[in-house]
N, C-alpha and C positions, 0 to 999 in steps of 0.2 A: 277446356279441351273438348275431348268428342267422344262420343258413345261406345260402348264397346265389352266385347262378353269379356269371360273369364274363368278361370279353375280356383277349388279352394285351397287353399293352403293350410298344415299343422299352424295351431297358433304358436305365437311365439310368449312367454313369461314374460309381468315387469321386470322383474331384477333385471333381464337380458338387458335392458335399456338402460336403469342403474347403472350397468356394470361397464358396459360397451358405448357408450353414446357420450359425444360430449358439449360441454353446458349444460350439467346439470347441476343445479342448486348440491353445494356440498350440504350437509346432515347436522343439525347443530348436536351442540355437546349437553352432555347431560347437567343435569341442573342440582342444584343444592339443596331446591325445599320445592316450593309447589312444583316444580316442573317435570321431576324425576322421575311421574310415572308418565309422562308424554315425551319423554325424550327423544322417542323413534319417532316423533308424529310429521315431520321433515320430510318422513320417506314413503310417505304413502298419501295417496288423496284425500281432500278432504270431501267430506261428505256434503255438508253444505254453504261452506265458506266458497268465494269464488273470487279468484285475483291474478294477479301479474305473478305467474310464477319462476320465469327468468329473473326477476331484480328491478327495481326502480333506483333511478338516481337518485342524492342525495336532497336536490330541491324540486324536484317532480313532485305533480299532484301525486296520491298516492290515496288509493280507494280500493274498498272491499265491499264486494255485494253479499250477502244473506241468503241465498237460493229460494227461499220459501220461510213464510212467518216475519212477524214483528220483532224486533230484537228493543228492548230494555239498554243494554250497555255492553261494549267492548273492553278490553284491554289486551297492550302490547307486553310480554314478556322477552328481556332479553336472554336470548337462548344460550349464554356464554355465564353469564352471572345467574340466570333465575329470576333476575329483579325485576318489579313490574317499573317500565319504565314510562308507560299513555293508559289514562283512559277515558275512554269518551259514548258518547249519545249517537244514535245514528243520525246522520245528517239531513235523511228523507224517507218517506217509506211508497215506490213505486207497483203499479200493479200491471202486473203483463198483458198487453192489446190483443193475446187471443185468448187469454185464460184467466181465473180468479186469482192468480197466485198473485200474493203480496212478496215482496222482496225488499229489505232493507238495507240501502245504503250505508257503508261508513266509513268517514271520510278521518284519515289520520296522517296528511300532508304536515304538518308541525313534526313527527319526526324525522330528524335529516341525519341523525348520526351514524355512518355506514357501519355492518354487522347485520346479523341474524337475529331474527326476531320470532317469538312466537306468537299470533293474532287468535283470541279466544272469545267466541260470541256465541250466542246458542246452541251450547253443549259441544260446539265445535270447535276443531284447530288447525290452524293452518300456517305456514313456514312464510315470513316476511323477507326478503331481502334486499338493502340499502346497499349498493356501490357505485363507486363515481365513474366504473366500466363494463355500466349495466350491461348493456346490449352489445358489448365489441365482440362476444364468442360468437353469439346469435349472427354477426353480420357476418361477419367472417365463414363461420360454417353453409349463411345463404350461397355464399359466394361458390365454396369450396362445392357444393350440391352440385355444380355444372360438372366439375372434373369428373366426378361419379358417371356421369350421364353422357360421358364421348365415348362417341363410336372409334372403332376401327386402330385400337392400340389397349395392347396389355395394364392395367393398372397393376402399380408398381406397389408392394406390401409399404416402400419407405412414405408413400403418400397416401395411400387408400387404406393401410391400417389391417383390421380385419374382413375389408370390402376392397382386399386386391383380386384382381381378377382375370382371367386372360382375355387376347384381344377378341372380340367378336366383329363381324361385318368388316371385312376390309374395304367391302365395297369398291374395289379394283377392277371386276368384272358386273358392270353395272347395263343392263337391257335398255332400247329405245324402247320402251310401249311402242305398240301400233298407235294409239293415240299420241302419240308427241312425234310422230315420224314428220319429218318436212323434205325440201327437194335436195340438202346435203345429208342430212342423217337419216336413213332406213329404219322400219320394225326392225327389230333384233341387233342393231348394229350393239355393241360395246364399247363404253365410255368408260371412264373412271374419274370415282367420283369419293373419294374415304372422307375420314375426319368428319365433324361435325359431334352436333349432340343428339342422342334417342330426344323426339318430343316429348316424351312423357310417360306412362305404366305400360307403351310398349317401346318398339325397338325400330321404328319408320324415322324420318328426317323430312321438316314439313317446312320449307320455306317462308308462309305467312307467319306462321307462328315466331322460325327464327328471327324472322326480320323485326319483325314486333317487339319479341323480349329484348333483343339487342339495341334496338331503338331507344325502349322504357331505361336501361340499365346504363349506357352512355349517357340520356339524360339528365340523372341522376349524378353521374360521374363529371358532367360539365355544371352543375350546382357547385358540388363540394371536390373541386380536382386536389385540394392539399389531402382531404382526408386518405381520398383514394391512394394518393402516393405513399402515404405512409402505411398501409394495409397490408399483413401479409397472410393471404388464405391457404400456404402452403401448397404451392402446385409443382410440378416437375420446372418451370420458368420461373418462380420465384426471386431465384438469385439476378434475373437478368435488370438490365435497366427501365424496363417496362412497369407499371404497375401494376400487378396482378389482375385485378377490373380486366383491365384491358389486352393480358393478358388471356384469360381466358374467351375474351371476345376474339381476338383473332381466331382461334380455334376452330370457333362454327364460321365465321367470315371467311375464312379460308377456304372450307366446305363448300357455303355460297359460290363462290368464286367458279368452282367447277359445274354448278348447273344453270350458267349462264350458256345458252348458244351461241359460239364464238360467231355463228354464219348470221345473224338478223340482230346481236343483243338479248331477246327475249330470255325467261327464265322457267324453265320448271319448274311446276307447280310442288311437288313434292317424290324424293326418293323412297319407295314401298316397295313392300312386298303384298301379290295380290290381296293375301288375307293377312288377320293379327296371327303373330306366334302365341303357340301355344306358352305357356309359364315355364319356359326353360331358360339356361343360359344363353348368353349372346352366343360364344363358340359352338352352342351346338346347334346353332337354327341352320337350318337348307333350302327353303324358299329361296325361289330367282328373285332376284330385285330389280328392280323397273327405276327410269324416270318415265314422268306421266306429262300428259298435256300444258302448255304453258297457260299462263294466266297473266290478266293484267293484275289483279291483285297483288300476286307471285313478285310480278317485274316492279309494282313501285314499292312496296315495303323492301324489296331488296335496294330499290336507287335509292330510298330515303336512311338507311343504314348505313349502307355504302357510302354515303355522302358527307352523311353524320363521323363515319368515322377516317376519313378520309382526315379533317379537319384534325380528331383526338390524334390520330397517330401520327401526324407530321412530324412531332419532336422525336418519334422515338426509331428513327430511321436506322439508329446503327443497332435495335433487335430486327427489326423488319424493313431493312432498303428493297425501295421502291413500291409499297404496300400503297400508301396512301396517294400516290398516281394511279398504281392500278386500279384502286378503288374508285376513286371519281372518275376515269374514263369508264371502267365497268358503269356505275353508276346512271352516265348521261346515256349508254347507249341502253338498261334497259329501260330508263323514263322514255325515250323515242320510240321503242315498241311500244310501249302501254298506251304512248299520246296515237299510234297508228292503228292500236286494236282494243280502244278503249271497253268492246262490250264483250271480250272475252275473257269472260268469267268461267271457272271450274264449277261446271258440271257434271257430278262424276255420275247420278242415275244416266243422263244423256248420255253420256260416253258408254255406259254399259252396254247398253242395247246396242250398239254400232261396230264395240271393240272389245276384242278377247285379247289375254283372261280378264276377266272381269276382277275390278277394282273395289274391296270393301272396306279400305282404312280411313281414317281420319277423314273429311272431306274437306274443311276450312273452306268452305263455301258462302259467298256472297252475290248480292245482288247488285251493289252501287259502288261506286269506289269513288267520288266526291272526298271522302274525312283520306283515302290515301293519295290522291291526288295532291289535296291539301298539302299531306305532312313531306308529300317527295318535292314536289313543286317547292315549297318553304326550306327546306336543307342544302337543295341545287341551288335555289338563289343566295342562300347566306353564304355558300360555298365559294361562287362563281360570280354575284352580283350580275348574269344573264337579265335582261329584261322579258323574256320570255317564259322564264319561272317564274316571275313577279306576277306577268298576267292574269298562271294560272292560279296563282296565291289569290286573287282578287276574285277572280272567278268562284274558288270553292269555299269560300273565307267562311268560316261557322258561325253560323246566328247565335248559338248558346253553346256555355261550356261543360262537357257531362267527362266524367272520366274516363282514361283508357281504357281497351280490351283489343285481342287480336282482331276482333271485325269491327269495332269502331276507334281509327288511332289519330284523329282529327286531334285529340288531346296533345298528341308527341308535336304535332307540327305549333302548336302554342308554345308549349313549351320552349323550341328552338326560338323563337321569336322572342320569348321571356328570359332568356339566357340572363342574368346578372353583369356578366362580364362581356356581350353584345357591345358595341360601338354602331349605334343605325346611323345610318346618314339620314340627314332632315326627313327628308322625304317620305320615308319609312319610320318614321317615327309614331305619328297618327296612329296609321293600324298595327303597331306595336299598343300604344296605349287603348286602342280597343278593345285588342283581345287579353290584353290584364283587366278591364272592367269587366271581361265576359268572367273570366274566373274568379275576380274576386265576389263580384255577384252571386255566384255558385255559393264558392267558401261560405258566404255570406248565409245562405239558405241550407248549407248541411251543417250548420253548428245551431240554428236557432231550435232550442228548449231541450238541447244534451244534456244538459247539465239538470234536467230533474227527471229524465230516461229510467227504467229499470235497472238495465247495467253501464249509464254514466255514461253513454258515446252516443255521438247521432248516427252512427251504424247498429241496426240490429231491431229498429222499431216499427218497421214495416213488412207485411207477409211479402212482398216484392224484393227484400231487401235480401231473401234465402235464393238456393236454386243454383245450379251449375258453374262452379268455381267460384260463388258468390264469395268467398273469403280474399280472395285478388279480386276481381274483377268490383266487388261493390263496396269490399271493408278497408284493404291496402291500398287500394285506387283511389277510392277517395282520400285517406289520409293521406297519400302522395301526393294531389291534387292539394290538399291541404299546406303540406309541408313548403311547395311551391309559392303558396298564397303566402305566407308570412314569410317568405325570403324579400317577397317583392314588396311587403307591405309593412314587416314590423311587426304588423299585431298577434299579441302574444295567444290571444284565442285561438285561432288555427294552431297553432303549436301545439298547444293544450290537450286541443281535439284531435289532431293529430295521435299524439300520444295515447287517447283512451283507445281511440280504437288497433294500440298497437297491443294496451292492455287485454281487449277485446280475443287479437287473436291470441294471447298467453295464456288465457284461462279466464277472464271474467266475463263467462258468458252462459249460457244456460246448460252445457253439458257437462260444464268444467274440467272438459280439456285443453291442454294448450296444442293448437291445430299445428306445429312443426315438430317433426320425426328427429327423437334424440335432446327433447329440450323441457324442461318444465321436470312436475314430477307424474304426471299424470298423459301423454302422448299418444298420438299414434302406433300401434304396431303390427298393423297390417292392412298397410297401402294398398292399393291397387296399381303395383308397381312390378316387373316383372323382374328386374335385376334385383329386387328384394326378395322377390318371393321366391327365385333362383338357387341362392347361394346358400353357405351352409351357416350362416351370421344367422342367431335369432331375432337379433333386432335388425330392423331396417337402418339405410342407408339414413343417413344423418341430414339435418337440415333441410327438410322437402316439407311444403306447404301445401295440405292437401285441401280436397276443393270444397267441402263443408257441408254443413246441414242444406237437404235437397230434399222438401217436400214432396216432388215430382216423383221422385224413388223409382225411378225409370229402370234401375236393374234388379226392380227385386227382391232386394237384398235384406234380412234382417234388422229390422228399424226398432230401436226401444220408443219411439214413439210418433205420430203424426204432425205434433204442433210445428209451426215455419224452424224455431230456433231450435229445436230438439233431435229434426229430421236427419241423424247423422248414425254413420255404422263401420263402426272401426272391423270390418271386415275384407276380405282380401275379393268377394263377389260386388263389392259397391263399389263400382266405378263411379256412379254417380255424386257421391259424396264424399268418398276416399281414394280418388286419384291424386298423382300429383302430376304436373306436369312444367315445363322449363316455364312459359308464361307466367304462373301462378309464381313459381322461384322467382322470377325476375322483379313481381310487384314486391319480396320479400325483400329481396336483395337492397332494393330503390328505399324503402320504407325503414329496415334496419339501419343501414344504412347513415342514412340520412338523419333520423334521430341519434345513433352514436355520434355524428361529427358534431350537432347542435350540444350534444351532453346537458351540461349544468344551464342551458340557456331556458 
């Protein structure tokens, strides 16, 4: 996401989260003989045990790290009987790459019997849990996080719970910036422009970013389409014949749809207000809102969406007739702006100085657009079999495969190209199997020496590996990149790896939280969120994936400590490391996901 101040907020208690939040590990029962005085230990964190605190499947690896010291021996208790049912040796003892700390591994994948478990190692303990629908709450609630996050309509108590709300932004009365004025629409004219989602801990609507997470999430959804059908994240469209996924994609697409310029194609860069809201409700904000200068950026991450979903919602024409024509004509007309005004990129210091009011939100500012070229170019042609999107495919084709992010999405256009369910014609075949060598290569290079890591995952061993959403953009990312590579290949190592680093963001990692709001027993609860920090809920909105330990510590903010993997502050002034924003949701969404439909594999 993007930079950005803030107000502090009362803290909010864990119970609120206990009590109000859902997916949480329920509490085991009290025990018969050794267990009886740790009965509650379920409900609180552990001190220095570190692990998947959502749940492991029944044949999943299944590991625990030690935080600090050598550990002698474990054992599992089951927390229904008392009875010790595992015990075992640590498997390795790792020492942290910027610190002397030792941390002990231990690995107790043999047991598969679903229940509640208590894990007991160096004076500590911590709550195991075994079922065969680990992660369906977890996906489901990524999913559900989007509803939370639409603009410009009431949320409804039957669906938002205790995070109903009234409607803010209707965005019906929407400004041209002087900067986006062209020879049909004037400074000041009035568009309208509602729907969509907040990007993130504020309350703006940012085109690169939508097209992006919506890109990542269809993705995802053209992997595994049976699973998606059968999901239900509870939305006011639930009942319809759509599947919820997609469902909630129309929402922001729809949104899209209106900052397209009907008079050239192009797209606007992003709907704002000059500066961030203050930490109020949506309903109560009063800043003017603006559309701002077009971007080619803007216009291909909107064609290659566009285009992307044009394909997904063919079938479901009797919720949405006539959607995915309009899409793909939207689509080709604004890939033709971008190919006409390739070097017009948002810049919003240069705009200041030229045009009032001056613009200080989000900026999603780039310099090259080659990786969107790529991924629109690549969607239009699998859309359309054009020969002139094929060109561009060739033209911008990626030497190497690195993971998603809204400023590098050359990943999504691989992807489309990697579809399982693809049919190439000959000819495109070739650089179809290229660009799988390019990622499995990758794959190949982010799993090698995981598995004798400190905390078990090839995410998390490099000072590079922290920093600015680095929990999407370098930990979900990769394992999505991952999940990808063993669809196309089999091999059961990606999967694996895959999976630790989902453990990763659960809780086995050096501050033993699990980085998603309302999950684990140990979470966030005080995002850098405005709609949380808002309302009169002590815990935060549910299911948001905040952005992680951030050395850089760019806001400030109260840090318990400097190391890369520690750099983290559940306070409501860290933006830097405690945002969440719909991108960051989306790599959650794609990664949940995606591990629930594989389950028991």
């Amino acid at each position: 996401m993007k930079n950005k101040g803030s107000i502090l907020k009362a803290s909010a208690c864990l119970c609120a989260t206990l009590l109000l939040a859902p997916g949480l590990a329920a509490q085991p029962a009290a025990g018969n003989n050794s267990i009886s005085t740790m009965q509650q230990a379920g409900s609180r964190p552990a001190d220095l045990i570190r692990l998947n605190q959502v749940g492991y499947y029944p044949q999943q690896e299944k590991v625990a790290v030690v935080n600090e010291g050598k550990v002698d021996a474990f054992r599992l208790i089951d927390a229904a009987t008392g009875q010790e049912v595992l015990q075992g040796k640590p498997a390795y003892t790792a020492t942290s790459p910027w610190s002397d700390r030792q941390r002990s591994v231990l690995d107790f994948s043999s047991l598969t019997t679903p229940g509640r478990y208590l894990l007991l190692a160096a004076g500590d303990t911590a709550e195991v849990v075994i079922r065969p629908d680990a992660l369906q709450a977890l996906s489901a609630g990524a999913l559900k996080s989007f509803y939370y996050q639409r603009a410009s309509m009431p949320l409804d108590r039957r669906y938002a719970g205790a995070w109903h709300r009234a409607a803010g932004h209707p965005d019906t009365h929407v400004l041209i910036h002087p900067n986006a004025a062209g020879p049909e629409r004037k400074a000041g004219d009035v568009i309208s422009s509602p729907g969509g989602w907040y990007d993130a801990g504020d309350y703006n609507k940012y085109i690169v970013n939508s097209g992006y997470s919506i890109g990542l999430m269809q993705a995802f959804y053209r992997l595994f389409p049976d699973y998606f059908a059968g999901q239900r994240a509870d939305i006011p469209e639930s009942g319809n014949q759509t599947p919820d996924l997609l469902d909630e994609m129309y929402y922001n697409l729809s949104w899209m749809l209106t900052m397209q310029d009907p008079a050239d194609g192009g797209v606007y860069h992003k709907l704002t207000t000059p500066m961030f809201e203050p930490f109020i409700r949506p309903d109560e904000c009063k800043q003017p809102r603006y559309v701002v200068s077009k971007s080619v950026t803007a216009a291909l991450d909107f064609a290659a969406c566009m285009a992307q979903a044009s394909q997904l919602f063919a079938p479901y024409a009797k919720d949405y007739p006539d959607f995915a024509d309009a899409a793909l004509d939207a689509a080709q007309r604004a890939y033709d702006w971008a190919v006409a005004h390739p070097d017009a990129f948002y810049r919003q210091n240069d705009l200041n100085e030229v045009y009032k009011p001056e613009v200080s939100t989000g900026e999603y500012g780039d310099s090259r657009a080659d990786d969107e070229f790529f991924w629109a170019a690549s969607e239009l042609y699998l859309a359309t079999g054009r020969k002139d999107y094929r060109q561009m495919v060739e033209k911008t084709l990626p030497k190497e495969f690195s993971p998603s992010s809204w400023g590098s999405t050359a990943a999504l256009g691989v992807f489309a190209w990697l579809n399982p369910s693809l049919k190439l014609a000959a000819e495109d075949q070739p650089l179809a199997d290229g660009l799988k060598q390019l990622l499995l290569q990758y794959a190949d290079r982010a799993i090698e020496g995981a598995d004798r890591t400190p905390f078990h995952a090839p995410y998390g061993n490099r000072a590079d590996d922290f920093g600015w959403g680095c929990l999407s953009e370098k930990c979900a990312n990769q394992a999505n990149a991952l999940v990808y590579a063993y669809r196309l290949s089999g091999n059961r190592a990606y999967l694996d790896n895959a999976r630790r680093n989902m453990d990763y963001l659960l809780g086995r990692n050096a501050t033993g939280y699990c980085y998603i709001t309302g999950f684990g027993v140990k979470s966030p609860l005080h995002p850098h969120h405005r709609l949380s920090a808002s309302d009169a809920v002590a815990a935060p909105i549910p299911g948001l994936l905040v952005g992680g330990p951030n050395p850089a510590q760019q806001d400030k903010a109260d840090y318990p400590s400097n190391l890369p993997d520690e750099s983290y502050s559940d306070t409501l002034p860290s933006y830097a490391s405690n945002e969440i924003a719909i991108n960051w949701s989306a790599a959650l969404v794609a990664l949940a996901s995606s591990l629930d439909a594989l389950g028991e594999k």
